[in-house]
C-alpha positions as CSV (number, residue, x, y, z in Angstrom):
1,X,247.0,3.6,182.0
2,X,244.8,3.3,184.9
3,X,246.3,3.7,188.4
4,X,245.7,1.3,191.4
5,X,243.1,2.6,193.8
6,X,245.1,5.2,196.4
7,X,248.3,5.7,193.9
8,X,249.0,8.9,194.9
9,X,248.2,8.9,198.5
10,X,250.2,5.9,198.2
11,X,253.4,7.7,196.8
12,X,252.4,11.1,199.3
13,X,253.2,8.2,202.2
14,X,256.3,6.7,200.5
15,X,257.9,10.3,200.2
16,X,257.0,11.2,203.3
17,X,258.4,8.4,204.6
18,X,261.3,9.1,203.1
19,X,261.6,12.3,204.0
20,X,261.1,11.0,207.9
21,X,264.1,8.7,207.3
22,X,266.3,10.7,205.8
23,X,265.8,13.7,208.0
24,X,266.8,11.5,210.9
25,X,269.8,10.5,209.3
26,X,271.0,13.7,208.7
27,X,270.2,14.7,212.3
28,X,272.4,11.5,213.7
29,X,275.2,12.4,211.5
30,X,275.4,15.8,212.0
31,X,275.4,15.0,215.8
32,X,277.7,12.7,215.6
33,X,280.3,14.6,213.1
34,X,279.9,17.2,216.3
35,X,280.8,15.1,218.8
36,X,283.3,13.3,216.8
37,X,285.0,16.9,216.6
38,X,284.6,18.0,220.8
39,X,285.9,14.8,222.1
40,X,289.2,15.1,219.0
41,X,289.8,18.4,218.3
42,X,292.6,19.6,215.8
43,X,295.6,19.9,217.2
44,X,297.7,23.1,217.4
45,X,300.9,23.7,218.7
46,X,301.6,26.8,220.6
47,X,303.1,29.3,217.4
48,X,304.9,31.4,220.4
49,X,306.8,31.3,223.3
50,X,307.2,33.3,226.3
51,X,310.3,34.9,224.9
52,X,308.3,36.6,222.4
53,X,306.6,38.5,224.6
54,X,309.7,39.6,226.7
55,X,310.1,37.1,229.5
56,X,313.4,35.8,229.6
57,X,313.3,33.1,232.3
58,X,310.8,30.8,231.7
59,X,311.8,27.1,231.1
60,X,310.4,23.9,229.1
61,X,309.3,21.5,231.5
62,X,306.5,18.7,231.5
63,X,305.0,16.5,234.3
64,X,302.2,13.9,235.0
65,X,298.3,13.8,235.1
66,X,297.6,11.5,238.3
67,X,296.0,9.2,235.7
68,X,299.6,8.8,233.9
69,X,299.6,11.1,230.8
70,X,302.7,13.3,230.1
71,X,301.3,17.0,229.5
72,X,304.0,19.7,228.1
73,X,304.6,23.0,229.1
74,X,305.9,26.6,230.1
75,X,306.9,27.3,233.8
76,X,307.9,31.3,234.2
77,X,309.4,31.7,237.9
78,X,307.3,34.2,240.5
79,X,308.9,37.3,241.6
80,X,311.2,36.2,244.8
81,X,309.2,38.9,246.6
82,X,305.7,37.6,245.4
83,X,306.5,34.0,245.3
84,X,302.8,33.4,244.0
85,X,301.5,31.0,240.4
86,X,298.8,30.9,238.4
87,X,298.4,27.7,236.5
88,X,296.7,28.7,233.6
89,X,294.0,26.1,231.6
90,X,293.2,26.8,227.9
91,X,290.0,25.8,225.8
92,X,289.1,23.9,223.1
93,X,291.2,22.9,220.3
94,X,294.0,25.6,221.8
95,X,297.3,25.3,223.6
96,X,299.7,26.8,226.0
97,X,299.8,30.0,223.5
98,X,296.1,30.8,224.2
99,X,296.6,32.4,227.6
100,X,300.1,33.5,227.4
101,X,299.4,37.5,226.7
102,X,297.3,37.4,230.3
103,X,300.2,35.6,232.1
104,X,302.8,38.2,230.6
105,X,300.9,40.9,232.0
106,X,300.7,39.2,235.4
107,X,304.3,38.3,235.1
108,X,305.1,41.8,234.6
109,X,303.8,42.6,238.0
110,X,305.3,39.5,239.7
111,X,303.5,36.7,239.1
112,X,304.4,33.0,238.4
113,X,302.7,31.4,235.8
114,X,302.3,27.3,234.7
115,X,300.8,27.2,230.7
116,X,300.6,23.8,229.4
117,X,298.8,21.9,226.6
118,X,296.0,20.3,228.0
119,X,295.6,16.6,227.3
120,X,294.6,15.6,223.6
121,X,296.0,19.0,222.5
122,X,299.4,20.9,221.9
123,X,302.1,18.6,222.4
124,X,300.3,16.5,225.4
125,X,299.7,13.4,225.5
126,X,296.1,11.9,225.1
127,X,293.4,10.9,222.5
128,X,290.3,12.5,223.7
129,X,288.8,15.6,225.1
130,X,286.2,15.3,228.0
131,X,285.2,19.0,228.2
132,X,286.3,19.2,231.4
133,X,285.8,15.7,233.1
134,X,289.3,14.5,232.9
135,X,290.7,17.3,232.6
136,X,290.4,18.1,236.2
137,X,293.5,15.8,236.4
138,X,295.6,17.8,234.4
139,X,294.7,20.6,236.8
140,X,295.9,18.5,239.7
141,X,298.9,17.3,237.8
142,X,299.8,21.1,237.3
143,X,299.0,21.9,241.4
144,X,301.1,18.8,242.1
145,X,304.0,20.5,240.0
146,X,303.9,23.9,241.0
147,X,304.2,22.4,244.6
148,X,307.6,21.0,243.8
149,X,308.6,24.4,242.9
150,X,310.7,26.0,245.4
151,X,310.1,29.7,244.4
152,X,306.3,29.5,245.1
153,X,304.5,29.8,248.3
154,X,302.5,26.6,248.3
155,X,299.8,28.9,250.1
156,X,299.3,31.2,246.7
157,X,298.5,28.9,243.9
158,X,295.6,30.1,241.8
159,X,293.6,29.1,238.7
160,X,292.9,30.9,235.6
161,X,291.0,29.1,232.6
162,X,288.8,30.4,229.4
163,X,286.3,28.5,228.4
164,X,286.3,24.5,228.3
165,X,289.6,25.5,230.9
166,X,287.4,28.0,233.0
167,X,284.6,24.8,233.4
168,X,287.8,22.9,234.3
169,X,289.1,25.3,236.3
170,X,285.8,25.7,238.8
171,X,285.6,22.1,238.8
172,X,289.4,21.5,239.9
173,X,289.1,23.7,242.6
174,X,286.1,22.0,244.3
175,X,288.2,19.5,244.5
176,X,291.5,20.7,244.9
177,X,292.0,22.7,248.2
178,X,295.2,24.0,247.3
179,X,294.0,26.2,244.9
180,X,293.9,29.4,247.1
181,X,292.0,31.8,244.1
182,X,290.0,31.1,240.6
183,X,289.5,33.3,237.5
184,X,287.1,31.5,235.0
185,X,286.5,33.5,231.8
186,X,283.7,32.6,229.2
187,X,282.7,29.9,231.9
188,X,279.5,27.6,230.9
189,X,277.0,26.2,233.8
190,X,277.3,23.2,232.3
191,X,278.0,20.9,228.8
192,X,274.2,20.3,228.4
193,X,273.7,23.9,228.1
194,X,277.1,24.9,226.7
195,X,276.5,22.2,223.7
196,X,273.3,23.7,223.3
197,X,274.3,27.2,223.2
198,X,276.9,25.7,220.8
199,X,274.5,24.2,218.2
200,X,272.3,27.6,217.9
201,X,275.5,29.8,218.0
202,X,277.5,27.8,215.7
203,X,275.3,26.1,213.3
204,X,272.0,28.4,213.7
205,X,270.0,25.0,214.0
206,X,267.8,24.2,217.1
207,X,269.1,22.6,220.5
208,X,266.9,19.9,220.4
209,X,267.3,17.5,219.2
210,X,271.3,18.1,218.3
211,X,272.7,18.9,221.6
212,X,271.2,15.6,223.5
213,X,272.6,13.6,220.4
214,X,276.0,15.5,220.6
215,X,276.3,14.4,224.6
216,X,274.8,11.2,224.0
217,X,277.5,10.4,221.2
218,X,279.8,12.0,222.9
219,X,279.4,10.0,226.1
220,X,280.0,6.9,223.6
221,X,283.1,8.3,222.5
222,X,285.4,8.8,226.0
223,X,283.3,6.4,228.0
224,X,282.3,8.8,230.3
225,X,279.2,10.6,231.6
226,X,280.4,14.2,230.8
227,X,276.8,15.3,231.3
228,X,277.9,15.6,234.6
229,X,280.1,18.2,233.9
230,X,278.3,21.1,235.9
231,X,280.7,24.2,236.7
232,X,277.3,25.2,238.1
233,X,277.1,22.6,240.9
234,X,280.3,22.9,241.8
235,X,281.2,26.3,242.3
236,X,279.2,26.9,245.7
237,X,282.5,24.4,247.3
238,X,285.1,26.7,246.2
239,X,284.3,29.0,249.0
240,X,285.6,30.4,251.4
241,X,288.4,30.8,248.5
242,X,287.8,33.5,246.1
243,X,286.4,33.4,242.2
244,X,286.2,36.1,239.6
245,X,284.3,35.3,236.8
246,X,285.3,37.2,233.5
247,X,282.7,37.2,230.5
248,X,282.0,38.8,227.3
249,X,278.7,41.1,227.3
250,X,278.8,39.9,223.7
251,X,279.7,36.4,223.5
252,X,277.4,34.3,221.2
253,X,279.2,31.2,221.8
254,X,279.0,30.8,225.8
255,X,275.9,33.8,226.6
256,X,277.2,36.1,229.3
257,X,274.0,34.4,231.4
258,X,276.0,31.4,232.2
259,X,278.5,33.6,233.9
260,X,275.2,35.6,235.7
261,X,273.9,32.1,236.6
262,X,277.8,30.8,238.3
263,X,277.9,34.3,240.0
264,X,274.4,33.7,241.5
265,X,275.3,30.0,242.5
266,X,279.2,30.7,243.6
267,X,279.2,31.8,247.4
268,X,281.1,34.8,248.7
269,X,284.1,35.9,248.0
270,X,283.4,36.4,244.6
271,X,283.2,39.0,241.7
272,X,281.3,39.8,238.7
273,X,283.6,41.5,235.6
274,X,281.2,41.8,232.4
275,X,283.7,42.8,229.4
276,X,281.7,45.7,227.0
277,X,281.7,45.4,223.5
278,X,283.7,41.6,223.8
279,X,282.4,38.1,222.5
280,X,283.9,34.7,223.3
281,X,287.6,35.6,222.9
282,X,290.0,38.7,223.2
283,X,288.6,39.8,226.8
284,X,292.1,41.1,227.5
285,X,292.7,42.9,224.1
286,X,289.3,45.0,224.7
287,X,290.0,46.7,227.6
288,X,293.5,45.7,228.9
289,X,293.7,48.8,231.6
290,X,290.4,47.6,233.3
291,X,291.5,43.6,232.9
292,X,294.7,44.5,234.5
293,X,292.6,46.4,237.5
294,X,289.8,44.0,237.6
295,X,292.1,40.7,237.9
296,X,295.5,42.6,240.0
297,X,292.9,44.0,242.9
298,X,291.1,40.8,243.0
299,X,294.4,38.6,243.4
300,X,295.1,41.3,245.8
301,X,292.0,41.2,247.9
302,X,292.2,37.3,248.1
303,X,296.0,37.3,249.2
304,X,297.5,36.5,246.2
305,X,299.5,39.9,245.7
306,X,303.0,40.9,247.3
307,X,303.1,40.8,250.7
């Protein structure tokens, strides 16, 4: 059977071509299976409550984001002689629970503390996660609360986030003045990088072209330009309030650079606390004594301690 002239470069091109298509369509799904999972993460509700860690006054409560949504959670009183709250702001596809061993500690010694299910997760309100766009309005909703609250000083309010929370956190309080102190742990400079880190960390494949799909698709999915969601630009205007930024020297998920690269941008007062031998999570767990003296002289140095 005699071939046609160029039969096999003919067939090289076709499978190539092939090859070409289907690579791409791999890429776009993958990308967009990612981004379908940031902006609707699974939901978890909180398996514990403050009770289980001790704290016996603490009470259910919910209020609203200024943009209407009706977010759930814990408020545990302040110490009548401290009279100060941290509002505590979880990360991804978490809940109230996430942060609740850090505000037990901190309640131990006085402190308020406001955990609540950011919105699209726990048992808030909301169908999509923005990585720290809208969220910034939960944040204000949870300031706007704690004012109400006769037991705190409205001058002692602080924030304390991980993660997509600690982006949310830095953001907040650049806009938020009555934030009077911020602690972001596992912090990103920004979703561009943060998606990216997230592709090599997560999947082992490259950045590009993944992470620019994930945003793009991503941006499709909420209607919003979370691109601009930059910690890293913001966190010069929290100044002359104080931020502590708390990372993992081991984190493969969020590099301990980003927090470098905040601490270099943020403006004084602010402090540095690199975690040995901890990743992503479980900054508290490694080294509780130093966490404890790390984040208590810091509240204490920025006025947030008994007076």
């Amino acid at each position: 059977m005699n071939r046609p002239r160029n039969y096999w470069r003919n067939l090289a091109r076709f499978a190539l071509l092939n090859l070409v298509v289907a690579t791409i369509f791999v890429v776009l799904w993958l990308s967009h299976s990612r981004a379908l999972v940031l902006a609707h993460p699974a939901r978890h509700q909180a398996e514990r409550t403050p009770t289980d860690l001790g704290i016996k006054n603490w009470q259910d409560i919910s209020f609203a984001s200024p943009d209407g949504l009706q977010l759930r959670g814990w408020f545990i009183p302040p110490d009548p002689r401290n009279r100060a709250a941290i509002i505590f702001l979880h990360g991804l596809a978490s809940n109230r629970d996430h942060l609740l061993d850090e505000a037990a500690l901190l309640a131990s010694h006085g402190y308020g503390a406001l955990l609540f299910d950011l919105r699209n997760h726990g048992a808030s309100q909301g169908n999509i996660t923005t990585l720290g766009y809208a969220e910034i309005e939960d944040a204000r909703g949870a300031v706007n609360y704690v004012l109400t609250r006769s037991e705190v000083d409205p001058r002692r309010i602080a924030l304390m986030g991980h993660s997509m929370g600690a982006g949310t956190a830095i953001r907040a309080a650049a806009r938020i003045p009555q934030a009077r102190a911020v602690i972001a742990a596992s912090a990103y400079t920004s979703i561009e990088d943060n998606i990216a880190d997230g592709v090599e960390g997560l999947t082992g494949l490259p950045a590009f072209p993944f992470a620019p799909l994930v945003i793009w698709f991503g941006e499709r999915e909420t209607g919003l330009a979370i691109r601009q969601v930059r910690p890293i630009d913001d966190i010069a205007q929290i100044s002359p309030r104080a931020i502590l930024l708390i990372h993992g020297q081991h984190d493969t998920l969020i590099p301990v650079r980003n927090a470098q690269q905040l601490y270099r941008a943020a403006r004084e007062p602010k402090q540095l606390y690199i975690v040995p031998n901890a990743g992503h999570v479980g900054l508290l767990d490694a080294n509780p004594r130093e966490w404890a003296r790390q984040v208590l002289g810091f509240f204490a140095r920025c006025g947030m301690s008994e007076q």
